[in-house]
VEXGU-156568 format. One record per residue (C-alpha): residue number from 1; x, y, z. Coordinates in Angstrom, 2 decimals. Layout:
{pos=NUM, east=X, north=Y, up=Z}
...
END
This chain:
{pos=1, east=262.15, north=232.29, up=135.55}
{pos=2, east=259.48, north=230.66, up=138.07}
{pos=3, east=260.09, north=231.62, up=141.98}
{pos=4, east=261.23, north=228.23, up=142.57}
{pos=5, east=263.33, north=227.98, up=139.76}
{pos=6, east=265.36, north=231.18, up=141.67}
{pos=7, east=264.81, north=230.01, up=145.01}
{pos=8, east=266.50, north=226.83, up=143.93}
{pos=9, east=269.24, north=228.13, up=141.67}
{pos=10, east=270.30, north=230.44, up=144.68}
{pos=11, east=270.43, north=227.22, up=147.53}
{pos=12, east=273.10, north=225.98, up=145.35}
{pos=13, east=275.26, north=229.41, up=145.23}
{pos=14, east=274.91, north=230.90, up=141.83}
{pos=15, east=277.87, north=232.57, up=140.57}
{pos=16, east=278.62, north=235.03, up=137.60}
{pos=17, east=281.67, north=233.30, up=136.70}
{pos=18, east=283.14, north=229.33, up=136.17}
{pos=19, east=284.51, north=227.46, up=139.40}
{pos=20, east=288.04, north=225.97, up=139.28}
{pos=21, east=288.62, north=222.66, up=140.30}
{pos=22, east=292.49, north=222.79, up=141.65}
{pos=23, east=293.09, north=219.04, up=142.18}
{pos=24, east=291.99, north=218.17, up=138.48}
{pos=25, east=294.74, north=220.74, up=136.68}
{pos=26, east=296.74, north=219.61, up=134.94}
{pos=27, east=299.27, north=221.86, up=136.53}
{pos=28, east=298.98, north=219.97, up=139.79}
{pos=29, east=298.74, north=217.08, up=138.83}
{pos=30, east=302.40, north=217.30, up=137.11}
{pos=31, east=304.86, north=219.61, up=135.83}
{pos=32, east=306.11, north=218.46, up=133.00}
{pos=33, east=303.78, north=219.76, up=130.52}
{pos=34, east=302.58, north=223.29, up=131.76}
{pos=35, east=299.42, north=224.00, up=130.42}
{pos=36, east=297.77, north=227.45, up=129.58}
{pos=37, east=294.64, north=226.73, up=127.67}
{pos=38, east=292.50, north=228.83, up=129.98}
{pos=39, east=295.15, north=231.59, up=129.67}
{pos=40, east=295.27, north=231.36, up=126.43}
{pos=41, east=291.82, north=231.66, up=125.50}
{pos=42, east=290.53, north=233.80, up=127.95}
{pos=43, east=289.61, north=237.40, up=126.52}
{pos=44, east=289.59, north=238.81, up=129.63}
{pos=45, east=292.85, north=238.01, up=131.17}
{pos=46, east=291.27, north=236.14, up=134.14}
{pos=47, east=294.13, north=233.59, up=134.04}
{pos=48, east=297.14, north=234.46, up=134.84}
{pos=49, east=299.82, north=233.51, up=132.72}
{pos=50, east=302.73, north=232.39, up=135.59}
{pos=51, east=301.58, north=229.74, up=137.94}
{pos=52, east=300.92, north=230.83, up=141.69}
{pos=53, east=299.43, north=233.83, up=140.81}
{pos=54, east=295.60, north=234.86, up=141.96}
{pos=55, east=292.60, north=233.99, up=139.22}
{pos=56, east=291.44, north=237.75, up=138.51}
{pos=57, east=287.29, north=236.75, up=138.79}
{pos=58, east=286.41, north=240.16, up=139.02}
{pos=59, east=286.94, north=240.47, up=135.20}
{pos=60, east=285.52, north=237.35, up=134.38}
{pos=61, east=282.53, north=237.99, up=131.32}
{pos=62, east=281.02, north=234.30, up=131.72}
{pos=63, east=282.19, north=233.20, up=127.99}
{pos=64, east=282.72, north=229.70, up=129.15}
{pos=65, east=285.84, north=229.74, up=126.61}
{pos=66, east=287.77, north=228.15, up=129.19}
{pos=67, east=285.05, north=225.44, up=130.74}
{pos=68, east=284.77, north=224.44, up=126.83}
{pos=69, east=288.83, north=223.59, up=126.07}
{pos=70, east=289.94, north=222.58, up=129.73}
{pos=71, east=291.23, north=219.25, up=128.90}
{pos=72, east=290.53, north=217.71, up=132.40}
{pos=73, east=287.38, north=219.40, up=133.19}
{pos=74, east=288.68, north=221.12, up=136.21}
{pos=75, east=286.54, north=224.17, up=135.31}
{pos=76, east=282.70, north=223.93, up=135.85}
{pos=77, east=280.54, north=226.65, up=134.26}
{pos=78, east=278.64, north=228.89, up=136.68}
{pos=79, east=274.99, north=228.13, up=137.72}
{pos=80, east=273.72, north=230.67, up=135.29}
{pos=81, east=275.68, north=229.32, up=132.25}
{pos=82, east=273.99, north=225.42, up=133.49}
{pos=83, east=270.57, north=226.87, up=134.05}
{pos=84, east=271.25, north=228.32, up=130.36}
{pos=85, east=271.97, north=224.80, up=128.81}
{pos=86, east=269.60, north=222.89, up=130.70}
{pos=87, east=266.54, north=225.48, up=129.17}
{pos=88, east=267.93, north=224.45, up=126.15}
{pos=89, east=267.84, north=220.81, up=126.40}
{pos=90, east=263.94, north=221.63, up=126.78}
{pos=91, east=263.67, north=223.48, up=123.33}
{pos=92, east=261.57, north=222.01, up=120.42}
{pos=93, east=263.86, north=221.36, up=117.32}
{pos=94, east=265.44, north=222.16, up=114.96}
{pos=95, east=267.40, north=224.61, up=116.93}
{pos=96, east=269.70, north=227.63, up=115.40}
{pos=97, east=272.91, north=228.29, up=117.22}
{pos=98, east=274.66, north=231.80, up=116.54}
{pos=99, east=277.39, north=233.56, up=117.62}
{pos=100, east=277.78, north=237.58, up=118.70}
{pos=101, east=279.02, north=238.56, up=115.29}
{pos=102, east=275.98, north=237.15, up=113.18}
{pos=103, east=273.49, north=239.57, up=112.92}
{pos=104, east=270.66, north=237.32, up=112.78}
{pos=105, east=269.53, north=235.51, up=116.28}
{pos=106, east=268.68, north=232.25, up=116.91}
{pos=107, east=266.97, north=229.86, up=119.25}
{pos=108, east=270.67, north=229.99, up=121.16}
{pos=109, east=272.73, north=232.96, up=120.70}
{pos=110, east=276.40, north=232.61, up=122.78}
{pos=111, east=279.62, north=235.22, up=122.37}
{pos=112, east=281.77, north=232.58, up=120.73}
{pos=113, east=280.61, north=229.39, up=119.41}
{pos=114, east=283.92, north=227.38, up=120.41}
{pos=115, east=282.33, north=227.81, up=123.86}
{pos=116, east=280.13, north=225.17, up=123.71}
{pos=117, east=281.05, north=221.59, up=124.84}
{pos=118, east=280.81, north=218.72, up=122.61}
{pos=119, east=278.55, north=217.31, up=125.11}
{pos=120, east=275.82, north=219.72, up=125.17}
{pos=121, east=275.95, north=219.53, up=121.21}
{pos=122, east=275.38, north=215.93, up=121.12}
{pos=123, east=272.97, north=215.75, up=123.88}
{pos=124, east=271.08, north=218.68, up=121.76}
{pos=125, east=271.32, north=216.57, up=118.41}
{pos=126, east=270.34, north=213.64, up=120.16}
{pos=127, east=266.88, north=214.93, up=120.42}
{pos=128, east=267.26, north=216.57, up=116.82}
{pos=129, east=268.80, north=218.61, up=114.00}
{pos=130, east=271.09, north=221.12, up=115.13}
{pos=131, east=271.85, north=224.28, up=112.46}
{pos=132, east=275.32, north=225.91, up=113.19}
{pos=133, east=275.58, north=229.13, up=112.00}
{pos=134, east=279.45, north=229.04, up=111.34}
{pos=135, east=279.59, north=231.88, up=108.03}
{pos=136, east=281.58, north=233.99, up=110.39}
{pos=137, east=284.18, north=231.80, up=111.97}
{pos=138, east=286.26, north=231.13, up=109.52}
{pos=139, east=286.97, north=234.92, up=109.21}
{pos=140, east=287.69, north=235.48, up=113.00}
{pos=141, east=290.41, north=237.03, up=113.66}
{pos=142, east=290.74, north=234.37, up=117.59}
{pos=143, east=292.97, north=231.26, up=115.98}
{pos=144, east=292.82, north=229.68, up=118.90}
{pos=145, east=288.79, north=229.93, up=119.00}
{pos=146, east=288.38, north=229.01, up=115.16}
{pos=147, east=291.23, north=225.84, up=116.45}
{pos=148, east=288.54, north=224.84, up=119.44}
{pos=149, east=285.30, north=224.86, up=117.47}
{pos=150, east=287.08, north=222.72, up=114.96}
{pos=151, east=288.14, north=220.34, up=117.64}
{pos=152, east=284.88, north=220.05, up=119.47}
{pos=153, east=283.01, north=219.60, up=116.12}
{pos=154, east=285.58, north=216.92, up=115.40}
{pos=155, east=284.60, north=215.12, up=118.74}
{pos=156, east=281.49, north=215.80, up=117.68}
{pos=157, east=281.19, north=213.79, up=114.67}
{pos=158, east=283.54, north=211.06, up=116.38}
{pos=159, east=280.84, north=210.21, up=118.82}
{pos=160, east=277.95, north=210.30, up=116.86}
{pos=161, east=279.49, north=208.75, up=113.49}
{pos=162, east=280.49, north=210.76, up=110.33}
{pos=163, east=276.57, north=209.85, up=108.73}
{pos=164, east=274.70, north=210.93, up=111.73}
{pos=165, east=276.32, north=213.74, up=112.02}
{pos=166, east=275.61, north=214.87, up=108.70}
{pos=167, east=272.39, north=214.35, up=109.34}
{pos=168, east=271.61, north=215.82, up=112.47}
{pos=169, east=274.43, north=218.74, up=112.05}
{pos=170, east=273.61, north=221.46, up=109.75}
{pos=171, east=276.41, north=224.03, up=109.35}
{pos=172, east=275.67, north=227.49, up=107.95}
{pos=173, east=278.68, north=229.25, up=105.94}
{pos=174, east=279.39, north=231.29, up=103.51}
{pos=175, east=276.27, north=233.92, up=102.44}
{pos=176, east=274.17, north=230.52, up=102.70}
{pos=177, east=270.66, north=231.79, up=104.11}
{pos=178, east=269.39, north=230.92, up=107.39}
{pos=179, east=266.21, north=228.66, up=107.40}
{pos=180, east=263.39, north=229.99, up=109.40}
{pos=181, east=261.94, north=227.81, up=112.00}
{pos=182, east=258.44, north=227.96, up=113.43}
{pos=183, east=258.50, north=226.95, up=117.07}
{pos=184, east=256.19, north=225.37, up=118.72}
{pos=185, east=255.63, north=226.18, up=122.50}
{pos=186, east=256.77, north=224.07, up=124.56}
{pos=187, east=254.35, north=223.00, up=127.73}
{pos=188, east=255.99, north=224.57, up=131.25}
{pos=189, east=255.95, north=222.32, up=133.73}
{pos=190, east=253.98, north=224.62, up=136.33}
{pos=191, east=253.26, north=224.32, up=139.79}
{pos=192, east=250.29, north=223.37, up=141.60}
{pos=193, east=248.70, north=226.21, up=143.94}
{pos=194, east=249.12, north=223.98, up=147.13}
{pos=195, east=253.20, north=223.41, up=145.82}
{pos=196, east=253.64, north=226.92, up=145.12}
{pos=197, east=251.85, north=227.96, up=148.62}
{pos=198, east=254.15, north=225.30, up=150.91}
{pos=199, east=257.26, north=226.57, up=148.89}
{pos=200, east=256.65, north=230.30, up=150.24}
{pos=201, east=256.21, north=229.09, up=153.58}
{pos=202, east=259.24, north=227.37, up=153.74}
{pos=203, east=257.42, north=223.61, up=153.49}
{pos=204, east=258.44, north=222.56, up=149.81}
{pos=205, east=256.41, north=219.20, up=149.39}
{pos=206, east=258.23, north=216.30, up=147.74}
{pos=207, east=256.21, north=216.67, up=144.72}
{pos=208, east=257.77, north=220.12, up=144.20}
{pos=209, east=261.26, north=219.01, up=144.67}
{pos=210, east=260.64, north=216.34, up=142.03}
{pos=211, east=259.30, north=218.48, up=139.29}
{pos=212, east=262.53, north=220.83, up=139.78}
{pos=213, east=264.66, north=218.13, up=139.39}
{pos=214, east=263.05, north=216.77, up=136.18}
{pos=215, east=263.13, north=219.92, up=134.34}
{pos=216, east=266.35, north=221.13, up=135.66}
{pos=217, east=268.23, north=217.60, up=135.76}
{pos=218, east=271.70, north=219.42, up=136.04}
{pos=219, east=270.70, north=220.16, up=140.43}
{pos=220, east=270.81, north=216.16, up=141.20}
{pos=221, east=273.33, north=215.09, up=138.21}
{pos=222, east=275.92, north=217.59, up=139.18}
{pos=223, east=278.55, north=216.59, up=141.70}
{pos=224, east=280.74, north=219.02, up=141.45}
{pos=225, east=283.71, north=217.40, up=139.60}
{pos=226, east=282.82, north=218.65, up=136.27}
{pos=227, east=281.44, north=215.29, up=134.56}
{pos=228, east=277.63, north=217.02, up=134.71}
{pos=229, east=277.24, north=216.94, up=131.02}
{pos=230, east=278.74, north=213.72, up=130.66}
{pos=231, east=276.45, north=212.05, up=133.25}
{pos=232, east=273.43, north=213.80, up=131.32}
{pos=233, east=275.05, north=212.73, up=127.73}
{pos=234, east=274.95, north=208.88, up=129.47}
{pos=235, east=271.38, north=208.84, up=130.73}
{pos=236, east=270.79, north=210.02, up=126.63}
{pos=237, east=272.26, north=207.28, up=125.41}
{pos=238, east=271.09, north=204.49, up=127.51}
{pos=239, east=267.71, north=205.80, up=126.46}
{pos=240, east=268.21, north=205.18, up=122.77}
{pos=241, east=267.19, north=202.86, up=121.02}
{pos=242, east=269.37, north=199.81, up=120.24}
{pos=243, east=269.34, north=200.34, up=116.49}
{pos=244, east=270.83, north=204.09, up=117.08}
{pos=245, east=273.80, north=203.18, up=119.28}
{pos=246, east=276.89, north=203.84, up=117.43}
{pos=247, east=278.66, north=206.17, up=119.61}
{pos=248, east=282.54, north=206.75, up=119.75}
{pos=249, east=284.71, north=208.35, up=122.52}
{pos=250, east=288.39, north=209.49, up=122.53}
{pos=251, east=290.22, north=206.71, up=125.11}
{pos=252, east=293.96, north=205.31, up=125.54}
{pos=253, east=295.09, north=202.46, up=123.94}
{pos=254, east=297.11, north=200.14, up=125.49}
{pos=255, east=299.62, north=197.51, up=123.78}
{pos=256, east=301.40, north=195.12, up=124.79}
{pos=257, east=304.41, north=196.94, up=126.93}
{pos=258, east=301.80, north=197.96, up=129.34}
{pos=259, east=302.21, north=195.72, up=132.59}
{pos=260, east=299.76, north=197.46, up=135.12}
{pos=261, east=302.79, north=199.87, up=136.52}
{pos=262, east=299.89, north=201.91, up=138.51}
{pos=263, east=301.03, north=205.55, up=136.51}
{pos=264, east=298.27, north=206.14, up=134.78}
{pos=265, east=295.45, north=205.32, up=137.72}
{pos=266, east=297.36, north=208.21, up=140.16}
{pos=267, east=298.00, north=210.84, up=137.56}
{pos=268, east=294.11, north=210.28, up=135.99}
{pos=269, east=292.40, north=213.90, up=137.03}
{pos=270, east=288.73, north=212.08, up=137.26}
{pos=271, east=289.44, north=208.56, up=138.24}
{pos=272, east=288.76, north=206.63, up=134.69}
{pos=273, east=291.21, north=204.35, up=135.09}
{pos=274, east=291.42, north=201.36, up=138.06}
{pos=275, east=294.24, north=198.89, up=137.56}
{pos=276, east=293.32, north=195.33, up=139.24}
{pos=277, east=295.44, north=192.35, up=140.21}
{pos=278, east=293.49, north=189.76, up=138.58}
{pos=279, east=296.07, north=186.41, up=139.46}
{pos=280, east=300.06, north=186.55, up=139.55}
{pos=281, east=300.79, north=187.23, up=136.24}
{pos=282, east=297.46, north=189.24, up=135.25}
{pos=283, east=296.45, north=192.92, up=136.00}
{pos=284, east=292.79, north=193.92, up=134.83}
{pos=285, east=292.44, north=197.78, up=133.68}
{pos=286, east=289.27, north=198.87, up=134.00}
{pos=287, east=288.44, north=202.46, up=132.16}
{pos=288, east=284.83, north=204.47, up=132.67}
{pos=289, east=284.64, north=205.76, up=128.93}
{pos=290, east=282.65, north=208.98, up=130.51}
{pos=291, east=284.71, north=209.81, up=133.17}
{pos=292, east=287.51, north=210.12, up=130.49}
{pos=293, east=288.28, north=213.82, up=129.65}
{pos=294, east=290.66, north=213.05, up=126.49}
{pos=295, east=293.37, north=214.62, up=128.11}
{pos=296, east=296.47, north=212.69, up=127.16}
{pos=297, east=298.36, north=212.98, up=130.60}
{pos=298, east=298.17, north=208.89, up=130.73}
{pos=299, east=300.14, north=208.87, up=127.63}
{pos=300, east=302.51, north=211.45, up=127.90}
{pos=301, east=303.52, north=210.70, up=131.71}
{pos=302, east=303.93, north=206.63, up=131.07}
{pos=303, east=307.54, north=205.60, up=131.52}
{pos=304, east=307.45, north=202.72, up=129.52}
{pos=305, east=305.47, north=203.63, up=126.59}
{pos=306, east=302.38, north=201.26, up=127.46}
{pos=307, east=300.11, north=203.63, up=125.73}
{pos=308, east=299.51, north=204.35, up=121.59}
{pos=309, east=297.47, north=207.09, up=122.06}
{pos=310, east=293.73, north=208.49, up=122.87}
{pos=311, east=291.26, north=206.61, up=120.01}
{pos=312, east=287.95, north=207.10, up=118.66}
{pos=313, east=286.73, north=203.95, up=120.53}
{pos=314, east=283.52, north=202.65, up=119.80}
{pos=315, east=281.26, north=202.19, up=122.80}
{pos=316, east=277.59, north=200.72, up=123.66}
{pos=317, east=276.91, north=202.32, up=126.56}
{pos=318, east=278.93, north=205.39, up=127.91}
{pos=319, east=279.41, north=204.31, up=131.88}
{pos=320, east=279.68, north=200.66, up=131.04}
{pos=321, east=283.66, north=199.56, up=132.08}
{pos=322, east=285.85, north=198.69, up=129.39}
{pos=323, east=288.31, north=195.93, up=130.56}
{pos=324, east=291.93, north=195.31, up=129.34}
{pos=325, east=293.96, north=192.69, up=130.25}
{pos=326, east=297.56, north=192.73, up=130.82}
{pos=327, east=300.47, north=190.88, up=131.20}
{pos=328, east=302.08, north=191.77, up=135.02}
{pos=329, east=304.68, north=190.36, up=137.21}
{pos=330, east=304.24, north=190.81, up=140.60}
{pos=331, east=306.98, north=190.68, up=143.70}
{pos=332, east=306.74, north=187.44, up=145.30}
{pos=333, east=307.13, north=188.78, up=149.08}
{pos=334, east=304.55, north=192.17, up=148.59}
{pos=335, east=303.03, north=191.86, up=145.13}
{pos=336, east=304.53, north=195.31, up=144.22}
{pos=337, east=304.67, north=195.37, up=140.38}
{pos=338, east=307.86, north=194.47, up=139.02}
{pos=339, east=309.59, north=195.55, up=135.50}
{pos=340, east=309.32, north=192.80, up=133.06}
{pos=341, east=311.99, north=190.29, up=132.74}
{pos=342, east=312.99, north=190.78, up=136.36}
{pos=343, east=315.11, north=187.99, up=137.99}
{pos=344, east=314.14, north=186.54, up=140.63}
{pos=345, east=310.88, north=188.23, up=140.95}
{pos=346, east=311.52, north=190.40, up=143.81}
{pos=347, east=310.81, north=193.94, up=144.10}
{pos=348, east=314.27, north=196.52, up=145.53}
{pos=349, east=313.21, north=196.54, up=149.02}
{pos=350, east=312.27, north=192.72, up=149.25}
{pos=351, east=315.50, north=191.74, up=147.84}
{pos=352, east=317.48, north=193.95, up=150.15}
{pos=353, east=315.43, north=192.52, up=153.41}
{pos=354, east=316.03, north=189.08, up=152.02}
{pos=355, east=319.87, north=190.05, up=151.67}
{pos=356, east=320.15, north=191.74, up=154.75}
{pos=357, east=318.35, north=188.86, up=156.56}
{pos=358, east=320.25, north=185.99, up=155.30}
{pos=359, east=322.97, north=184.29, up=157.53}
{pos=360, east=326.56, north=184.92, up=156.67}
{pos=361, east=329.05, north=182.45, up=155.61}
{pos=362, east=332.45, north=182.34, up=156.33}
{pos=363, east=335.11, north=179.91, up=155.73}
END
C-alpha cells in the first residue's frame, strides 16, 4: 500500500468494522415484519437480537456476512473491506475465489464465501472468468451461509443470463482439481516524484488526486448510502458493448390494482420509486432499477395488493428510469389520491369542508 493510498484511505475514516445506516432498516422503516438477518448471520454476536439494544462493534471480525444479506443495504462495509474489493477489480483474470476452509489459496481468499455481494461478482466477471471454489460449502455446517451464497449466485446468474453465466462462472466442487493460473503483473499506477513530493508537503496537485480516484473509484462513487457497488456495476455496464447487454435485475411488478396510492415511494429505503401525477386520471411511476435493493417491503406493506412481486426484469442500462403507467383518480378540490370507484371524487376532508360549508335548508 502506496503512502497516498493510506493517507487517503485514512481522510475518509477507515474503520475495522461495517457502518449501519439506521434510516434504511428495515426495522425503522416499519414494524410489521421484524427483520434479523444481520443477527442471524453474524458469528460474532454483534447484533443484538431485541431491538433497542447497543450494536456490540467491539466484537465485530469484519466478515461482511451482514453487508452481503442486508436486504436494504443499510450496512456499508468498512474502508478496509472496499479498499479490498476495489484491488480486486484491478486483478488480471481468471481469478480464483476461496473460502477459509479450502486449503488451497487463491487470487481472493475471504472467511465465508456468502460474504460477497452479487455486485462485486458480476462487476469481477464482467471483466472475465470467475472460478468459485465451492467443494466445501455444501458440507458447512452455517445453513443460513450455504442459503446466502445460493441466493447471491442466483442473482448472479439472473443479471447476467443463465449462458453467460456459465460461461464466465466456473464453480469448483466436489474433489474437482483447482486449475492453476499464471498471472500476469499488473502495471501500478505510480506516482510522479514532483506528485509524491507536493503530497508530503501537504500540496497534493490535481494530477495526484486524479490518479487516486481512477484506481480506487470506490473514494468519488461512494456516497454513503450503500449503492457504491451498484453505481460501479452501472458505469460497467454502460461501458459494454451493445451486443453484450442482456442484464436482468430483481424489481416490483405492478398490475392493474395499483392506482399511484404513494405507499410504496415513502416506505422505499433508497428512493427507487417516484410516483408522478401525469393528468387527472394518470399517475407515472418511475423506478431507478439500481437504486432497487430487492427488498420486498413495497410488496408486503401495499394495502391494496398493487404489486405481484420482485421480477427478474430485463434492463438496458442499469440507472436508466423504468416508467409505469397507472390508472389514478385524483380529489377534485386537492388532488389527494382517491380509492377507485369513489363517488363523487372527493377526498374525506374535502367532502367534509364542502358539507360543513354548504348553507342549510329548512322548511
Amino acid at each position: 500500500m502506496n503512502l497516498i493510498h493510506e493517507t487517503i484511505l485514512d481522510s475518509i475514516g477507515s474503520t475495522a468494522h461495517p457502518t449501519v445506516q439506521p434510516q434504511r432498516c428495515l426495522n425503522r422503516l416499519q414494524r410489521r415484519y421484524p427483520c434479523t438477518i444481520c443477527a442471524d448471520l453474524c458469528p460474532s454476536q454483534v447484533f443484538p437480537a431485541r431491538s433497542g439494544e447497543a450494536v456490540s462493534w467491539e466484537r465485530c471480525r469484519d466478515c461482511s456476512l451482514c453487508v452481503s444479506a442486508c436486504p436494504s443495504l443499510a450496512l456499508i462495509p468498512s474502508a478496509e473491506t472496499r479498499r479490498d474489493y476495489t484491488e480486486a477489480m484491478q486483478e488480471a483474470m481468471p481469478l480464483r475465489i476461496t473460502c477459509h476452509r479450502d486449503t488451497q489459496q487463491g487470487e481472493i481468499h475471504v472467511g465465508c464465501l456468502a460474504a460477497l455481494d452479487w455486485e462485486l461478482l458480476a462487476l469481477l466477471a464482467l471483466k472475465g472468468e470467475l472460478i468459485l471454489i465451492v467443494r466445501n460449502c455444501d458440507s458447512c455446517p452455517e445453513q443460513a451461509r450455504r442459503i446466502l451464497l445460493e441466493e447471491n449466485l442466483q442473482k448472479l446468474e439472473a443479471f447476467l443470463g443463465k449462458d453467460r453465466f456459465l460461461r464466465q462462472i466456473r464453480q469448483i466442487r466436489a474433489k474437482e482439481a483447482v486449475p492453476r493460473i499464471r498471472q500476469s503483473p499488473t502495471a501500478e499506477k505510480t506516482m510522479t516524484r514532483q506528485e509524491l513530493f507536493s503530497h508530503l508537503l501537504g500540496k497534493v496537485t490535481r494530477r495526484a488526486v486524479e490518479k487516486a480516484e481512477e484506481r480506487f473509484p470506490f473514494l468519488t462513487d461512494d456516497k454513503g448510502d450503500g449503492l457504491w457497488l451498484r453505481r460501479l456495476l452501472a458505469k460497467a455496464v454502460r461501458e459494454e458493448k451493445a451486443a453484450e447487454r442482456s442484464y436482468r435485475l430483481w424489481l416490483p411488478r405492478f398490475n392493474t390494482d395499483c392506482f399511484g396510492c404513494g405507499i410504496c415511494e415513502k416506505v422505499c429505503p433508497h428512493k427507487a420509486l417516484t410516483i408522478r401525477q401525469e393528468d387527472g386520471e394518470t399517475r407515472l411511476i418511475l423506478i431507478e432499477p439500481y437504486k432497487c435493493s430487492a427488498c420486498t417491503l413495497c410488496v408486503k406493506l401495499c394495502p391494496h395488493g398493487g404489486l405481484d412481486g420482485l421480477f427478474p426484469l430485463a434492463v438496458p442500462h442499469l440507472d436508466q428510469l423504468a416508467l409505469i403507467r397507472v390508472h389514478s383518480l385524483s380529489c377534485t378540490e386537492c388532488g389527494a389520491v382517491l380509492l377507485p370507484g369513489t363517488d363523487p371524487p372527493l377526498c374525506r376532508r374535502c367532502a367534509k369542508r364542502i358539507f360543513l360549508s354548504a348553507p342549510l335548508s329548512i322548511g
